[in-house]
C-alpha positions as CSV (number, residue, x, y, z in Angstrom):
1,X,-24.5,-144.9,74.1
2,X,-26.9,-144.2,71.0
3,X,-25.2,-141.9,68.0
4,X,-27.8,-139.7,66.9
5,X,-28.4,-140.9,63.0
6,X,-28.2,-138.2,60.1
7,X,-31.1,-135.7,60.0
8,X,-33.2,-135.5,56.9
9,X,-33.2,-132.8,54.1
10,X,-34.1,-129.5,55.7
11,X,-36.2,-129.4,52.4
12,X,-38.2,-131.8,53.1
13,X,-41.9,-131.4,53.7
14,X,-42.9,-130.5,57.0
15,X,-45.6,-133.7,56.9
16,X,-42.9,-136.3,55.8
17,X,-40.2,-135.1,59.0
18,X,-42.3,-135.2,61.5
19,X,-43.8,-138.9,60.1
20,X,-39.9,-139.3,60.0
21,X,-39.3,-138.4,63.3
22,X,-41.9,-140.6,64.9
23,X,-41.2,-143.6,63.5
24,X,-37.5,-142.8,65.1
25,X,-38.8,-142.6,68.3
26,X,-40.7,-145.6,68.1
27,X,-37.6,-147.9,66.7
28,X,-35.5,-146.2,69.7
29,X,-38.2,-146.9,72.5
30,X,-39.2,-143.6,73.2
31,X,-42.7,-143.9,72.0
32,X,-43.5,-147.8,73.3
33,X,-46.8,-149.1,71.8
34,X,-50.1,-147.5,72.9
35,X,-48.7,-144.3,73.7
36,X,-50.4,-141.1,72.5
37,X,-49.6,-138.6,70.3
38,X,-50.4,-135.1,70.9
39,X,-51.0,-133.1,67.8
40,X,-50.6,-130.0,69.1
41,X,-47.6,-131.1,71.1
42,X,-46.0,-132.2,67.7
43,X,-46.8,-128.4,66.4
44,X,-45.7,-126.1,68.7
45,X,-42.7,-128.8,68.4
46,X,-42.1,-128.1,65.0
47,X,-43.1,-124.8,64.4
48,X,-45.9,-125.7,62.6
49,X,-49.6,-126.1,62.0
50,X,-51.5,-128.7,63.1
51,X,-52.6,-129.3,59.6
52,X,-49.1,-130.7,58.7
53,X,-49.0,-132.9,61.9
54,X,-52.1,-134.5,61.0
55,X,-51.1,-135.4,57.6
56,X,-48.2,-137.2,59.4
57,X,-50.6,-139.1,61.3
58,X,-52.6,-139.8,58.4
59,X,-49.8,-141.4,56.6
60,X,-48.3,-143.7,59.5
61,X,-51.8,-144.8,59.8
62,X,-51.9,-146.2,56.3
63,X,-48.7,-147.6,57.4
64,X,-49.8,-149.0,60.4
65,X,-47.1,-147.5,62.5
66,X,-50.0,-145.6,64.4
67,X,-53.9,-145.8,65.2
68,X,-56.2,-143.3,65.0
69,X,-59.3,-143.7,67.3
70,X,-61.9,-141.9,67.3
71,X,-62.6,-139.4,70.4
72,X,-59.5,-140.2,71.7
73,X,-56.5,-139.3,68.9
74,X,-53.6,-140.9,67.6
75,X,-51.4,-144.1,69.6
76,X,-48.6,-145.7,69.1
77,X,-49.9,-149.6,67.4
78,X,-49.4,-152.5,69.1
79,X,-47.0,-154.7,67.8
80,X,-47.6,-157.5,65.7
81,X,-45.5,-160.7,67.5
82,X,-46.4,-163.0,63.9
83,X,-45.1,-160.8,61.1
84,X,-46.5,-162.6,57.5
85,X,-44.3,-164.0,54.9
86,X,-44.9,-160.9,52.8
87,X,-44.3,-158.4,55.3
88,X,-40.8,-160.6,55.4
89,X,-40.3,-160.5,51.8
90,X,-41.3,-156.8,51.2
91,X,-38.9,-155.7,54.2
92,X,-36.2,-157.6,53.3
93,X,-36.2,-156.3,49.6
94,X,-35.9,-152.7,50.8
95,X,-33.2,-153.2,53.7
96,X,-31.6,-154.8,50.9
97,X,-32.0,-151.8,48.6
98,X,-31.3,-148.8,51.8
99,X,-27.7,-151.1,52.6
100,X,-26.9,-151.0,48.3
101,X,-27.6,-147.2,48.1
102,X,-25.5,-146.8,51.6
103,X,-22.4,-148.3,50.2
104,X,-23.0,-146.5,47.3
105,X,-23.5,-142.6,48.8
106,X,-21.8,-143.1,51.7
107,X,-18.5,-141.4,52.2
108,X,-14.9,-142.8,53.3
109,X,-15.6,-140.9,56.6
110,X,-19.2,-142.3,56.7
111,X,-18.1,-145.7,56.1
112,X,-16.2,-145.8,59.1
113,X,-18.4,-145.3,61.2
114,X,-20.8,-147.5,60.1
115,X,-17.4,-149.9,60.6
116,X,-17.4,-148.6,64.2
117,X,-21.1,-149.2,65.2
118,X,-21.3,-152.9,63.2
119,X,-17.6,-153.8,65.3
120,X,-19.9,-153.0,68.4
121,X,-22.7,-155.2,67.7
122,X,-20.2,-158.0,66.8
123,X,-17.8,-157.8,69.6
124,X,-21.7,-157.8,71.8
125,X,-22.4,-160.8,69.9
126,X,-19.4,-162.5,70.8
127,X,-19.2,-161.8,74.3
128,X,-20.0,-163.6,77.2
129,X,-23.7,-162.6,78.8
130,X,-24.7,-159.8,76.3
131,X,-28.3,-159.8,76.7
132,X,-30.9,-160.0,73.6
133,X,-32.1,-156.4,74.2
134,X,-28.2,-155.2,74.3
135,X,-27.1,-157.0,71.1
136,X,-30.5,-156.0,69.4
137,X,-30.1,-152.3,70.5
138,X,-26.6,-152.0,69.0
139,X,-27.8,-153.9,65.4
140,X,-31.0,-151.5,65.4
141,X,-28.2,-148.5,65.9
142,X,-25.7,-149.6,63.4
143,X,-28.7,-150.2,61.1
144,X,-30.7,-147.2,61.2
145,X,-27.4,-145.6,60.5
146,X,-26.7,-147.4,57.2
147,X,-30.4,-146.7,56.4
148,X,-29.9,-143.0,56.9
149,X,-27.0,-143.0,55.0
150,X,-28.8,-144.8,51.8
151,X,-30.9,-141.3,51.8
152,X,-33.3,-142.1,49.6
153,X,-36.8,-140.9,49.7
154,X,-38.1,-143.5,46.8
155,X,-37.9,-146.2,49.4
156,X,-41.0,-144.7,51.7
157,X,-42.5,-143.0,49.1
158,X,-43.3,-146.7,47.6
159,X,-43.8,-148.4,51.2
160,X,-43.5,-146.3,53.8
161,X,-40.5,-146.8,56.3
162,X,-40.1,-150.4,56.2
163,X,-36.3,-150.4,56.6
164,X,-36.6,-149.5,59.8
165,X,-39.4,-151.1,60.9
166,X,-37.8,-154.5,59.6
167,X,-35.3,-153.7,61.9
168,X,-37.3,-152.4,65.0
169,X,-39.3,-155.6,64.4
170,X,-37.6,-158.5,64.0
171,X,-34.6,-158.3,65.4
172,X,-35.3,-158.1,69.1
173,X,-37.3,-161.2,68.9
174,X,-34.6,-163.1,66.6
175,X,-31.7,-163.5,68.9
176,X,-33.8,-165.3,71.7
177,X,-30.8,-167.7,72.6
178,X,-27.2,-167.5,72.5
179,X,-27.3,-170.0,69.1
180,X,-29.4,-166.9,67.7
181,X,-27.1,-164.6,68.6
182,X,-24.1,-166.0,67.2
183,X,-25.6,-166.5,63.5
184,X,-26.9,-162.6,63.3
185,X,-23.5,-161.7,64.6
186,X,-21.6,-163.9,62.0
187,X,-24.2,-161.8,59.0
188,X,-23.1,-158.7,60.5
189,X,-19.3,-159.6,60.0
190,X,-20.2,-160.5,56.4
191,X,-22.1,-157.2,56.5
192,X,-18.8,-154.9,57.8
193,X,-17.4,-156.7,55.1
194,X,-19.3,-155.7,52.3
195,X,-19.5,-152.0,53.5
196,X,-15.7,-151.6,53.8
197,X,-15.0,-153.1,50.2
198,X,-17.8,-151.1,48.9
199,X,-19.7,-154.2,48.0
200,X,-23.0,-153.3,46.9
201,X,-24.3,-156.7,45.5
202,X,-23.3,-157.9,48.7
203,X,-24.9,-155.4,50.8
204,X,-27.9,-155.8,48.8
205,X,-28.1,-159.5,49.7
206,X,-27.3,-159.6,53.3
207,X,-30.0,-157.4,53.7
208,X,-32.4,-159.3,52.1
209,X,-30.6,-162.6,54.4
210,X,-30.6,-161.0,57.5
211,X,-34.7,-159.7,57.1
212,X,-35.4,-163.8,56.5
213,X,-33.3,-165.4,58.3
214,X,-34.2,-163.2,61.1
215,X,-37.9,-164.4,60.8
216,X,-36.4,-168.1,60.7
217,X,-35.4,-167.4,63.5
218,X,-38.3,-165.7,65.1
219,X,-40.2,-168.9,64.4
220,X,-37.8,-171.4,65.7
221,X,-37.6,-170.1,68.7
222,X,-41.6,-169.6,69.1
223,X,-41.6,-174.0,68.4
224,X,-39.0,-173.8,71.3
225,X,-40.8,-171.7,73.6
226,X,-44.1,-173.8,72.8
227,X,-42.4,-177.1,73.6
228,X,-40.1,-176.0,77.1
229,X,-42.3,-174.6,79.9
230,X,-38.7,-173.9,81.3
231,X,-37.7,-169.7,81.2
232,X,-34.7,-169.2,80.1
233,X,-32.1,-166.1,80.6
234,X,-33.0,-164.6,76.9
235,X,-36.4,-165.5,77.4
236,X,-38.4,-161.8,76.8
237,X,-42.0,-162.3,78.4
């Protein structure tokens, strides 16, 4: 079952939660691309104005974690399958940054159960016929949480929400096979690791690792798929 993250600063402006809260419920699935977004749903919602749910849309726009069409409204974008090298690098750099600032903030408390959640996506990843979307849906969870934890603003005020999004992203569509799944599992055990000895440095770097290699892996197993007509069992069509 999915913990529910930590909630943002209840000072925070009313624009930036609900931007916040959408790009939630896209990593978790509950907005899938192309969905719509109601404004005024989103108001009534969050006690608010429209005006503050339109600047929400506004910004995930420029983002591109939402499309604004004309006569129609806001949607949920379509994923992009190929991300570019500098989507990589940029993403990487900031989960990177979000893990550094997690082991840094983070309390004893907190720490364990980011120790918790990462134990689940390892003993996933070492099981017997854990499928991709399983294992990827327990990393995004663990994730998101070290991510909330980091609780800095900085991050999306320079980029946007790329932490997540680096996570939402790649990682379903890196651990296509079981050889996949074994080497993200092995980075999260590094990963548990750095975040129980308070390791920043290494936090920092595994993020930055586990955004590229990720994307390695992403491409590997596009050759694969492009050269075996044959479906396989973590195959996702």
């Amino acid at each position: 079952m999915s913990r529910r993250i930590p909630p943002p600063h209840d000072d925070m402006p009313a624009a930036e939660r609900i931007a916040g809260e959408i790009v939630r419920r896209i990593n978790q699935g509950a907005l899938a691309p192309g969905a719509r977004i109601t404004e005024q749903a989103l108001a009534d919602e969050f006690d608010t104005s429209r005006g503050p749910v339109r600047d929400a849309l506004k910004l995930l726009h420029a983002k591109g974690w939402v499309e604004i069409v004309p006569k129609v409204g806001a949607r949920v974008a379509a994923l992009d399958g190929s991300p570019t090298l500098e989507s990589i690098l940029i993403s990487g750099s900031m989960l990177g940054l979000a893990y550094r600032f997690a082991v840094m903030k983070a309390s004893d408390a907190q720490i364990d159960d980011f120790f918790a959640r990462a134990s689940r996506v390892i003993t996933l990843g070492r099981a017997e016929g854990t499928s991709p979307d399983e294992f990827a849906r327990a990393a995004i969870d663990a994730g998101n949480f070290a991510i909330a934890l980091a609780d800095n603003r900085r991050i999306d005020d320079i980029v946007g929400p790329v932490p997540q999004g680096a996570l939402s992203g790649f990682i379903p569509m890196s651990v296509q096979n079981e050889q996949a799944m074994q080497e993200a599992t092995d980075l999260w055990i590094e990963l548990a690791t750095a975040f129980r000895m308070r390791d920043a440095d290494a936090a920092e770097r595994l993020g930055r690792r586990m955004t590229e290699t990720s994307y390695r892996r992403i491409l590997r197993w596009q050759v694969q798929r492009a050269g075996d007509p044959k479906p396989n069992a973590y195959r996702r069509e």
